[in-house]
C-alpha positions as CSV (number, residue, x, y, z in Angstrom):
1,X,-14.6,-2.8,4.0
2,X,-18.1,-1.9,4.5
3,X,-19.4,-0.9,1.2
4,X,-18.8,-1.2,1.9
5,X,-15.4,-2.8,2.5
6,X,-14.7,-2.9,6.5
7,X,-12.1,-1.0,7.9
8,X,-10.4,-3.3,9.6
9,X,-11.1,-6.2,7.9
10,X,-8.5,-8.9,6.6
11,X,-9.3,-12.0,5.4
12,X,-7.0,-15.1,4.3
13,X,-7.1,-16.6,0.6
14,X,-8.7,-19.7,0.8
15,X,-11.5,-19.8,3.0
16,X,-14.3,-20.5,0.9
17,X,-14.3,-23.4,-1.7
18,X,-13.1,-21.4,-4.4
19,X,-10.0,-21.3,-1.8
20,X,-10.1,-17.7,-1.9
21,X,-12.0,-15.3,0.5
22,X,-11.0,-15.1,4.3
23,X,-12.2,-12.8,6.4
24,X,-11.8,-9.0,6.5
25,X,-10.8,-6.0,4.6
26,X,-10.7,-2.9,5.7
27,X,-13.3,-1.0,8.3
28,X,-13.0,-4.5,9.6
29,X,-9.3,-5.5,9.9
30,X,-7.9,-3.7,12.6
31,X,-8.7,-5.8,15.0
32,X,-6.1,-5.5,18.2
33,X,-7.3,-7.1,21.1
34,X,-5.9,-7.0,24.7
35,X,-6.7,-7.9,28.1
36,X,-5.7,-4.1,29.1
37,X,-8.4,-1.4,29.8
38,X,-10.4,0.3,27.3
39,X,-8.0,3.5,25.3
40,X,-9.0,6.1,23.1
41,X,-8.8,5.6,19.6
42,X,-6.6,9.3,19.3
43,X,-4.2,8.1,21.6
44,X,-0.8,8.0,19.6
45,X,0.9,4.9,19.1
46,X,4.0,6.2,20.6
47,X,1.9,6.2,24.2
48,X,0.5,3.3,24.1
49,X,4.1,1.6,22.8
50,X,5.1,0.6,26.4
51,X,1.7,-1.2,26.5
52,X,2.2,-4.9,26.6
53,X,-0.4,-8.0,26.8
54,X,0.4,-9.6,30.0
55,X,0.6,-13.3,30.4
56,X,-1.7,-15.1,32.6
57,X,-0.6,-17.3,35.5
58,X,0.2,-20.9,34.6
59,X,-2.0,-22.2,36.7
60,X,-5.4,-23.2,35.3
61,X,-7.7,-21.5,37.5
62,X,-10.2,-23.8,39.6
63,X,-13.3,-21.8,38.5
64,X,-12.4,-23.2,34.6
65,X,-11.6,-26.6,35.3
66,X,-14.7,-28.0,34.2
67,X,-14.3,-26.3,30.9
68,X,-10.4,-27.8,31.1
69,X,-11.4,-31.3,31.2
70,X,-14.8,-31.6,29.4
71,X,-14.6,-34.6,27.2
72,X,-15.6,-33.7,23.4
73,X,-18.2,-36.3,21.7
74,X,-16.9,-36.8,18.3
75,X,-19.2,-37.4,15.5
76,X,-18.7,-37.5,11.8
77,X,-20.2,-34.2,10.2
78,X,-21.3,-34.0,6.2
79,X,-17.8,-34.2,4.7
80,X,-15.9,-37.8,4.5
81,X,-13.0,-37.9,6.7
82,X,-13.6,-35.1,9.0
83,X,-15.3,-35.8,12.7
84,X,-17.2,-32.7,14.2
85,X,-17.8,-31.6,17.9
86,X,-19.2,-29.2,20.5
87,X,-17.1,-27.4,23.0
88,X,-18.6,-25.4,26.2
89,X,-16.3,-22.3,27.0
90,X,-17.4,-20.1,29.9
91,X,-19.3,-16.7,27.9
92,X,-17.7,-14.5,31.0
93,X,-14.3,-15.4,31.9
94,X,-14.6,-13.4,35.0
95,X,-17.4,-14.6,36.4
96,X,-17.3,-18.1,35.0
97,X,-20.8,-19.2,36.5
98,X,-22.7,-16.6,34.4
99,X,-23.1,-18.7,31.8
100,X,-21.6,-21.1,28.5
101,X,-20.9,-20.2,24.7
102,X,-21.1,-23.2,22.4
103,X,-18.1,-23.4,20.1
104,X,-18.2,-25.5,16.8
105,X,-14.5,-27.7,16.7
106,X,-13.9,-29.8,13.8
107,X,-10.6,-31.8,12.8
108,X,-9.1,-34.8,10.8
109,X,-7.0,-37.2,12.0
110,X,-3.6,-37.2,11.1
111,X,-3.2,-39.8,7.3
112,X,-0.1,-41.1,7.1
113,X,3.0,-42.5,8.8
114,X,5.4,-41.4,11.3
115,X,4.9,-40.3,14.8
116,X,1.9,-38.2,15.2
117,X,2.8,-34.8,16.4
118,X,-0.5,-33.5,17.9
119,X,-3.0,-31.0,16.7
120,X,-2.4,-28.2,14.5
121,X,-5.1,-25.7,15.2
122,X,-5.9,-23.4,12.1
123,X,-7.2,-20.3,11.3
124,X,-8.1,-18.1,8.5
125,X,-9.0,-15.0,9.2
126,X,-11.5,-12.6,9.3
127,X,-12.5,-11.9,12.9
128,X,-15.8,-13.5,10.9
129,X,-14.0,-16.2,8.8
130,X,-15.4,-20.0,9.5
131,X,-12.5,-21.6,10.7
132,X,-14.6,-24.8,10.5
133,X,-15.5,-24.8,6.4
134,X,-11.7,-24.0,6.2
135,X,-10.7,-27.0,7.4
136,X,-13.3,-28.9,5.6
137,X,-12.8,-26.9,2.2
138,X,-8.6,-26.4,2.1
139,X,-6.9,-27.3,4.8
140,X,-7.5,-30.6,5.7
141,X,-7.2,-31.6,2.0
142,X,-4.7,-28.9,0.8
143,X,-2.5,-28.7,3.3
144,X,1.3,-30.5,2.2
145,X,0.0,-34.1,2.8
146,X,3.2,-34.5,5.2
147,X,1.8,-31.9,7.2
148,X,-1.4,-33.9,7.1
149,X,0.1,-37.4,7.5
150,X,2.0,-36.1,11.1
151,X,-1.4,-34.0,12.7
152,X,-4.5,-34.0,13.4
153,X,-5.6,-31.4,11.3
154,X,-8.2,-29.0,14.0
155,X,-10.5,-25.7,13.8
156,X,-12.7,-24.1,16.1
157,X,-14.9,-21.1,14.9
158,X,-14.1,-18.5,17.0
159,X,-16.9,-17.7,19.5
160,X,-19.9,-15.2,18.0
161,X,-18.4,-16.8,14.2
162,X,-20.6,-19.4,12.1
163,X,-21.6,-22.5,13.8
164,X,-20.5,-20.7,17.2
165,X,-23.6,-18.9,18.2
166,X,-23.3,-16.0,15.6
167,X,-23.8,-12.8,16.1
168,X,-27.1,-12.0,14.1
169,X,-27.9,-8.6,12.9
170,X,-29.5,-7.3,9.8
171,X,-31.7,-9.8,7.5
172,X,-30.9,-10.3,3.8
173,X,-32.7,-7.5,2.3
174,X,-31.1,-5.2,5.0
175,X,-27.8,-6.2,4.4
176,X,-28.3,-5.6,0.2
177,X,-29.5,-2.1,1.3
178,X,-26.2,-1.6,3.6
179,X,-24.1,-3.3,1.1
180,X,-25.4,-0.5,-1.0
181,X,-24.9,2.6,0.7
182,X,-23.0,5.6,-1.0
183,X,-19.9,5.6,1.0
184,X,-18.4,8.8,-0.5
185,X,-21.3,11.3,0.1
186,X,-21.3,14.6,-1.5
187,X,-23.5,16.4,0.3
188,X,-25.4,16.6,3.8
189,X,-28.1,14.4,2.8
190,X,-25.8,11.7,1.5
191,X,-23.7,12.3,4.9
192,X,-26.6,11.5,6.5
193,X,-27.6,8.6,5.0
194,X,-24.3,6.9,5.8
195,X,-24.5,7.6,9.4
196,X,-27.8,6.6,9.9
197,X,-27.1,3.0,7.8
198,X,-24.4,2.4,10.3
199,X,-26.5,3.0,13.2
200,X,-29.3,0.8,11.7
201,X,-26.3,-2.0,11.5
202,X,-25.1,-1.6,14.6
203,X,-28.5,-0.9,16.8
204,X,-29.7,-4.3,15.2
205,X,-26.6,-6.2,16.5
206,X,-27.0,-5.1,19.8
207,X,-30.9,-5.9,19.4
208,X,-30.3,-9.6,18.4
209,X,-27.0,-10.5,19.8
210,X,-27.0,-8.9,22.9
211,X,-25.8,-11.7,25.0
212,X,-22.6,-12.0,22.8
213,X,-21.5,-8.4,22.0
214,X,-19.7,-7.8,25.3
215,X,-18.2,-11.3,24.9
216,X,-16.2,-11.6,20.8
217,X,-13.1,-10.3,22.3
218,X,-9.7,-12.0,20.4
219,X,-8.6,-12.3,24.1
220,X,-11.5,-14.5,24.9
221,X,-11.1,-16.2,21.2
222,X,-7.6,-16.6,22.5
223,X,-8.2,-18.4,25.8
224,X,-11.1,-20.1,24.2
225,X,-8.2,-22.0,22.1
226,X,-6.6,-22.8,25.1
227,X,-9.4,-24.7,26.3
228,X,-9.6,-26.7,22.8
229,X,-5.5,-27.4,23.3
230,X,-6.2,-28.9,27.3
231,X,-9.2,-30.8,25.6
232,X,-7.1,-32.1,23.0
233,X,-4.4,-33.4,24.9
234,X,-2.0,-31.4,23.8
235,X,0.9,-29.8,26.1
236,X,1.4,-27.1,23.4
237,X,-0.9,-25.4,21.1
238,X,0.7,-26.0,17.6
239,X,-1.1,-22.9,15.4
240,X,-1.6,-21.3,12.0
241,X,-3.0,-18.4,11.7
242,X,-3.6,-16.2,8.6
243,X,-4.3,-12.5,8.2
244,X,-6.7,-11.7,11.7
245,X,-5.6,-15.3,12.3
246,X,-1.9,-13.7,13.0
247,X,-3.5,-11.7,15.8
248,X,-5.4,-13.9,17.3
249,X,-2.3,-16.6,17.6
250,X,0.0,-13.8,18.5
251,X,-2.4,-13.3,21.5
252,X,-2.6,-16.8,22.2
253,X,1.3,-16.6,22.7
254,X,1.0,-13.7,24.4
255,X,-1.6,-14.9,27.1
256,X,0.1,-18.3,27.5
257,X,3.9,-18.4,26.1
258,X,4.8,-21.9,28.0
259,X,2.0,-23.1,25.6
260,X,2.7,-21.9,22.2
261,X,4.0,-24.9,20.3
262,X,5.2,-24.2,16.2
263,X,2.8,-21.2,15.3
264,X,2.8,-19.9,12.0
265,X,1.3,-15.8,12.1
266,X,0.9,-15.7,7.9
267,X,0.3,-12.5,6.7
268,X,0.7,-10.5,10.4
269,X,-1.1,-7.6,12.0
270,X,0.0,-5.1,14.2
271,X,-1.6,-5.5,17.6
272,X,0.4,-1.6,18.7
273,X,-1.1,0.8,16.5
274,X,-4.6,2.5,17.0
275,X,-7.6,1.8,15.1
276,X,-7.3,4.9,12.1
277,X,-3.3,4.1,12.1
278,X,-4.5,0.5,11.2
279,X,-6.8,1.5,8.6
280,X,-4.6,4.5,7.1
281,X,-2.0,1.5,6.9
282,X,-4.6,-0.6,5.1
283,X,-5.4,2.0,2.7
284,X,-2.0,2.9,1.6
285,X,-1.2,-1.5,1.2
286,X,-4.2,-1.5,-1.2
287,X,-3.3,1.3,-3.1
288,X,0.2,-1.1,-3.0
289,X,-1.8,-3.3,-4.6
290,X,-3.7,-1.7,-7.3
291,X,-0.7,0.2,-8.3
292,X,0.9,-3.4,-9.2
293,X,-2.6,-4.5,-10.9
294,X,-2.4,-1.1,-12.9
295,X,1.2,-2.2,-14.0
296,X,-0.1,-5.3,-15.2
297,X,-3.0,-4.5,-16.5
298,X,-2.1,-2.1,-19.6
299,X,0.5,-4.9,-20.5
300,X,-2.9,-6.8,-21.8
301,X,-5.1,-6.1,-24.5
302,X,-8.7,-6.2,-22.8
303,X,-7.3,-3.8,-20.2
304,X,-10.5,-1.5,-20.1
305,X,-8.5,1.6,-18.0
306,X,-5.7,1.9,-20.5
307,X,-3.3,0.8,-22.7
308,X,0.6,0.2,-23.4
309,X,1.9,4.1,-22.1
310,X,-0.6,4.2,-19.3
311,X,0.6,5.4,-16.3
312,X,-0.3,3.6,-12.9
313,X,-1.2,6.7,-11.9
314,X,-3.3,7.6,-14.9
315,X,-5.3,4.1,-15.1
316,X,-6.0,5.3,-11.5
317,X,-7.7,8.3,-12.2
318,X,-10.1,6.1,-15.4
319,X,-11.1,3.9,-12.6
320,X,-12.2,6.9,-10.0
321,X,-14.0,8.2,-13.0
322,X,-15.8,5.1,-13.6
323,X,-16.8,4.8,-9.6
324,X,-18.1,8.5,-9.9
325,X,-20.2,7.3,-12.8
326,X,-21.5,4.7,-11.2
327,X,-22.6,6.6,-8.3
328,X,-24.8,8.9,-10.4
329,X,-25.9,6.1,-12.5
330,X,-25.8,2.6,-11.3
331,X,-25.8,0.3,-14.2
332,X,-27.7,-3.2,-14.5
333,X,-26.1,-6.2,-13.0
334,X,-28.6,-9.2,-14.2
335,X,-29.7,-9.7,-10.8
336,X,-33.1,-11.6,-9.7
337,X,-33.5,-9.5,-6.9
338,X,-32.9,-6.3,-8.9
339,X,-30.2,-5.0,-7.2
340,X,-27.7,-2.5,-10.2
341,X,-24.2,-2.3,-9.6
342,X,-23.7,1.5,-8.1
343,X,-20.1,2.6,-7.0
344,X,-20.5,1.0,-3.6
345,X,-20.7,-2.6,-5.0
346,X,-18.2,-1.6,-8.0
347,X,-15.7,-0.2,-5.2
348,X,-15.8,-3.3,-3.0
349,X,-15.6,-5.8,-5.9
350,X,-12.3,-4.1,-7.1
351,X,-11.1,-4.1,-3.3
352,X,-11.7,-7.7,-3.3
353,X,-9.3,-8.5,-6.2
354,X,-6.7,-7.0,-5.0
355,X,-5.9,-10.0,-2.2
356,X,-4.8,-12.1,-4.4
357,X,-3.3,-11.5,-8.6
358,X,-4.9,-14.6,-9.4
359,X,-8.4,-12.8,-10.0
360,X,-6.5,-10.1,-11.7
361,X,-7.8,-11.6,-14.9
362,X,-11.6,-12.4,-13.3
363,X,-11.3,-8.3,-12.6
364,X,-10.3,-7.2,-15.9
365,X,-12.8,-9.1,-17.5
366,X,-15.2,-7.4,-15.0
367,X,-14.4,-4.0,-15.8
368,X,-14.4,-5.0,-19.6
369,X,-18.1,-6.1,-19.1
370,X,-19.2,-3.0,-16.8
371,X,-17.2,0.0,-18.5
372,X,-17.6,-1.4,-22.2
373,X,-21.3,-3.4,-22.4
374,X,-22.9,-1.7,-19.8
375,X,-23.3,-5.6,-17.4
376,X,-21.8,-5.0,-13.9
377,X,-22.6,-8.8,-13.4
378,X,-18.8,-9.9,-13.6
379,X,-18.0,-6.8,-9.9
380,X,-21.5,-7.7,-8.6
381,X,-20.4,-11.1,-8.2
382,X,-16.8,-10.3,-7.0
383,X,-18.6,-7.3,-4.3
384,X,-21.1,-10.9,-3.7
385,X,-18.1,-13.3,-2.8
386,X,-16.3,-10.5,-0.7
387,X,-19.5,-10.2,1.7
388,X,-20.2,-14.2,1.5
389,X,-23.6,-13.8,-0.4
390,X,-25.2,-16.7,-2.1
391,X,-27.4,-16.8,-5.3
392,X,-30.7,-16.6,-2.6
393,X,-29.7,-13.0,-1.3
394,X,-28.6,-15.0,2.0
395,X,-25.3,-13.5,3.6
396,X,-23.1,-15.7,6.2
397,X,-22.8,-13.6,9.1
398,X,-19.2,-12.9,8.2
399,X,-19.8,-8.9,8.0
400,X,-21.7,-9.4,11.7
401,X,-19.3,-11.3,13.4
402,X,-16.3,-8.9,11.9
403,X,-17.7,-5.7,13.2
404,X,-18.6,-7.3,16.4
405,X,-15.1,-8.4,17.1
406,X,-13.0,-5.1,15.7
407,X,-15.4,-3.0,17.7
408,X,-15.0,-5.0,20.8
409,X,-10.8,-5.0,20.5
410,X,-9.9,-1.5,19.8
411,X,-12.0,2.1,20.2
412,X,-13.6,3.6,17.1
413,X,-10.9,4.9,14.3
414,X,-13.2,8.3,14.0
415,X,-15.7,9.6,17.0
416,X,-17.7,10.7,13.7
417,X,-18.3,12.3,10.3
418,X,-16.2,15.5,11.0
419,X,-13.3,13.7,12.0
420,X,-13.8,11.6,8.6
421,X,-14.0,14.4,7.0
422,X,-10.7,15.9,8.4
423,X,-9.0,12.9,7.8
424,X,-10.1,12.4,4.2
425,X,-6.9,14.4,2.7
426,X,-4.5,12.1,4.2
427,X,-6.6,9.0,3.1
428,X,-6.9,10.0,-0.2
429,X,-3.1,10.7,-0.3
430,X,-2.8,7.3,0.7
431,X,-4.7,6.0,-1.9
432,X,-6.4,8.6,-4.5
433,X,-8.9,5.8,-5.6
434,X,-9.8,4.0,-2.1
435,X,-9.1,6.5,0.3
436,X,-12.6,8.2,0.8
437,X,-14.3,5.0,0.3
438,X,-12.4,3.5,3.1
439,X,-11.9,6.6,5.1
440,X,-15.9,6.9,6.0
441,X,-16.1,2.7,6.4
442,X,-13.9,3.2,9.4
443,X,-17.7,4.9,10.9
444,X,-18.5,1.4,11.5
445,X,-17.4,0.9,15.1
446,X,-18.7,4.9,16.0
447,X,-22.0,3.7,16.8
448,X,-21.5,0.4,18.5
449,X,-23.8,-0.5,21.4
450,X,-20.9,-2.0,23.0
451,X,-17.9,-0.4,24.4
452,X,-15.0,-1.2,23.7
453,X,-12.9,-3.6,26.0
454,X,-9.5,-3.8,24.0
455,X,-6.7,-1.0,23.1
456,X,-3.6,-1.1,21.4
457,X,-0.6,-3.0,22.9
458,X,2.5,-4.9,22.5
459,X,3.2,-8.7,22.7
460,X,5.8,-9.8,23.4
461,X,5.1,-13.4,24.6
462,X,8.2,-13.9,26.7
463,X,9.3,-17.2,26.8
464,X,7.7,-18.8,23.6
465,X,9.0,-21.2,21.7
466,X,10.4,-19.9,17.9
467,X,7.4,-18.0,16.8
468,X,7.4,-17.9,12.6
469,X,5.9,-14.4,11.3
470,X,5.2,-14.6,7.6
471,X,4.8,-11.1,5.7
472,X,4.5,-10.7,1.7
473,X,6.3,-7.3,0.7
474,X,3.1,-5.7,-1.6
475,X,0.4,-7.1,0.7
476,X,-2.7,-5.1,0.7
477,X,-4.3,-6.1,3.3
478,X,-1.6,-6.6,5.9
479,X,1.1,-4.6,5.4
480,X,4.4,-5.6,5.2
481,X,5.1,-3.1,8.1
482,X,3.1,-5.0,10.4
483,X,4.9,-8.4,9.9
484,X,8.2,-6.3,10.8
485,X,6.6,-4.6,13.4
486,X,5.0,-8.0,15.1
487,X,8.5,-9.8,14.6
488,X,10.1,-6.9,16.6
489,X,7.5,-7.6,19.6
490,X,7.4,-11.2,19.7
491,X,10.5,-12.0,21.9
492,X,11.0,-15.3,19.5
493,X,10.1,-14.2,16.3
494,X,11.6,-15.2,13.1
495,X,10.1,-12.8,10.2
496,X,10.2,-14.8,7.0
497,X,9.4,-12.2,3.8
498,X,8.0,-13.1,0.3
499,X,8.8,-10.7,-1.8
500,X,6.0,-10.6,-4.2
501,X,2.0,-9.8,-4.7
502,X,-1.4,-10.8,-2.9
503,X,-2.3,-11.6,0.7
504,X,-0.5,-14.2,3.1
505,X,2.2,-16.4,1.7
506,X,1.9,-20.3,2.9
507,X,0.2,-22.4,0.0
508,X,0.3,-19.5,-2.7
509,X,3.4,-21.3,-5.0
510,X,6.3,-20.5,-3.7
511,X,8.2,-23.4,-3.0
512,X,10.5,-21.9,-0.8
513,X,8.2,-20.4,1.6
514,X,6.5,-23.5,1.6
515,X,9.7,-25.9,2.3
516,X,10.6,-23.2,4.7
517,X,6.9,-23.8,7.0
518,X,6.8,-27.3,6.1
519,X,10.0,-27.7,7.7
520,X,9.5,-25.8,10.9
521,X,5.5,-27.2,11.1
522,X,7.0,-31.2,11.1
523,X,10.7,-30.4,12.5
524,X,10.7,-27.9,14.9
525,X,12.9,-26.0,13.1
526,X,12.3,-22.3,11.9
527,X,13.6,-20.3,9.1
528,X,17.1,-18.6,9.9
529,X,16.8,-15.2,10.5
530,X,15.7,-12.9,7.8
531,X,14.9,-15.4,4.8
532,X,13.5,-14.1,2.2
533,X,11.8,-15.6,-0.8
534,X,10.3,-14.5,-4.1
């Protein structure tokens, strides 16, 4: 989201410490990349259903061969146990001598016993998400130590993400004034406002990251990994991916299916659907998800939006009230830089809950605090996690690197505000709470100084080895739509389902989706077709 809560954003559950945030929500998760020719974002997906993400030849071109058998110096980097590196990629794969991008690569060793299988390259999301404090934060410790004991455990933040020369755009203060702005305008002047914060966003990325913009791609992410996989010394790329992850190892596959090793695509995206199908879709799996929270939340007595008898429906319509009073008056939120929680901030904390029903409690005491004492510390910090802001007002470029990569894969969702405005019935029929909020984030990419180089398409990844797509039946973020959609494409997918809450499936306590990719990751051996857990 951008509020604001990107369109087109997904993010996985355990990126950060906390093993929660990923990368992405809304204006910034629609994220399809492909190596075709810039479309139009009002194409239907019906024409561009035939489209498919051709493989490239097998042969590693001579141009890239210096790139294909660079030698990484290892080094050990802050956090016992992990080693750190630097990999050159070439910033223009078609015209290789233009210049490098640096890419940040971090991994540790496989632990235990048995025959070491190779590297297992992860990824958790985003576009934006640091693949590298993933591994160092969950992965490489919580990953099922015999998944750890058989791998070298490996991430590489995607180029334009974290330690891999990040795109840069607005400053701290900038972004707490973006973070800020009223994204359901009720007037001209409010309209206004809007559009011009999004051009002040995106005018300062192309004014501080020029060299990159043109250069994010997931297709260039994508053949970036397949640089790390030569380096390695692996035949196969063994992969997974969560949320944007999915993508960005479906492409992978895609680009290079004699190389796809055991891929995990957790929590999938649909790489054939146009940018506003993508976020209409991620409007309606968030209303999914609040409609299960609302459920919940009037079984328990400190529910602040109703009680036993409330309808879904009903504690819906307390919570839009609340936003609405929040946008006329913003209430304080104990901040040392002075910043009050307005509907904006509410809106995205709320959004942010709804990944995973673990902070289901975190929210209701947060509402408690806002709607009952007046303290909107408890969303200000949920909104604060969501955009990767620390306690000094200092964001990681997360929000940058996001916009930069979803504006680069797919045209804008909206050409601008009227078409917003003419789509705003069928987003708020989508979701009555989050559809306007998320409706006018999908401006982001309208304004981009870049254009884009990606359209919607198929993959279908010929040839692959047994791809597993994971999708959780009330995900909000990635719909479960997608993860039947992407096993349909992917000529050797096997669609495993969890039937249950939150966003992505691997590592979130269900044993038997767990045994399930534990089993394929160290065996070689995928789910049968159609499992289904709960």
């Amino acid at each position: 989201m951008h509020t604001r809560p990107s369109p087109r954003r997904t993010r996985s559950t355990r990126t950060r410490t906390k093993a929660r945030l990923g990368a992405s929500l809304l204006a910034a998760a629609a994220l399809l990349v492909s190596a075709c020719s810039p479309g139009s974002s009002t194409t239907s997906a019906g024409d561009t259903a035939e489209a498919a993400l051709a493989a490239l030849p097998q042969a590693t071109p001579s141009a890239l061969s210096s790139y294909y058998t660079q030698k990484l110096r290892w080094r050990s980097c802050g956090v016992p146990g992990f080693q750190c590196a630097t990999m050159k990629a070439p910033l223009d794969y078609d015209n290789p001598g233009s210049g490098d991008v640096r890419l940040a690569v971090a991994r540790k060793k496989a632990t235990g016993k048995g025959k070491p299988i190779g590297s297992l390259l992860v990824n958790p999301g985003g576009p934006g998400g640091s693949a590298v404090e993933y591994l160092q934060s969950y992965a490489g410790v919580g990953y099922p130590s015999d998944v750890r004991a058989r791998y070298d455990m490996v991430a590489m933040d995607p180029r334009g993400v974290a330690r891999s020369e990040p795109v840069e755009c607005l400053d701290g203060r900038q972004m707490d004034a973006y973070t800020q702005t009223d994204m359901t305008p009720d007037d001209q002047h409010e309209q206004n406002a809007l559009v011009t914060a999004d051009k002040k966003f995106d005018e300062s990325c192309g004014a501080h990251s020029a060299r990159l913009l043109r250069h994010v791609s997931t297709v260039e992410a994508a053949r970036d990994m397949d640089i790390l996989r030569a380096v390695l010394g692996d035949q196969k790329l063994n992969y997974v991916g969560a949320s944007y992850g999915t993508f960005l190892g479906a492409t992978y596959a895609g680009l290079f299916p004699d190389r796809a090793g055991r891929m995990v695509l957790d929590g999938a995206m649909d790489p054939s659907i146009i940018a506003r199908e993508l976020n209409l879709d991620q409007t309606a799996g968030f209303e999914t998800a609040f409609q299960a929270f609302a459920k919940d939340c009037v079984k328990h007595p400190d529910c602040p939006l109703g009680g036993k008898g409330t309808t879904p429906a009903q504690v819906g319509d307390h919570l839009k009230a609340f936003f609405q009073k929040l946008d006329a008056h913003p209430i304080p939120a104990g901040d040392a830089d002075g910043r009050k929680l307005g509907e904006a901030l509410a809106t995205t904390g709320v959004i942010a809950s709804m990944y995973d029903q673990a902070e289901w409690e975190q929210l209701r005491e947060a509402l408690n605090s806002a709607m009952k004492e007046n303290d909107g510390a408890g969303l200000l910090a949920l909104s604060d996690s969501y955009y990767e802001r620390d306690a000094g007002g200092h964001y990681s470029n997360l929000m940058m690197a996001n916009a930069a990569v979803n504006c680069l894969d797919l045209p804008p969702a909206f050409t601008g505000p009227d078409q917003v405005r003419q789509a705003l019935p069928t987003f708020e029929k989508a979701s009555p709470v989050f559809g306007a909020p998320l409706a006018w984030a999908a401006l982001n990419c309208t304004y981009w100084p870049v254009k884009a180089t990606g359209t919607s398409h198929r993959i279908k990844a010929k040839g692959a080895a047994p791809i597993v797509v994971v999708g959780t039946t009330r995900d909000p973020a990635t719909p479960y739509r997608w993860a039947q959609s992407l096993s349909r494409q992917l000529s050797s997918a096997r669609l495993l389902t969890y039937v249950g809450d939150g966003h992505t499936a691997y590592g979130r306590g269900s044993a038997c989706i767990d045994t399930a990719i534990n089993t394929y990751l160290i065996h070689g051996t995928p789910p049968t077709a159609g499992k289904r857990c709960s």
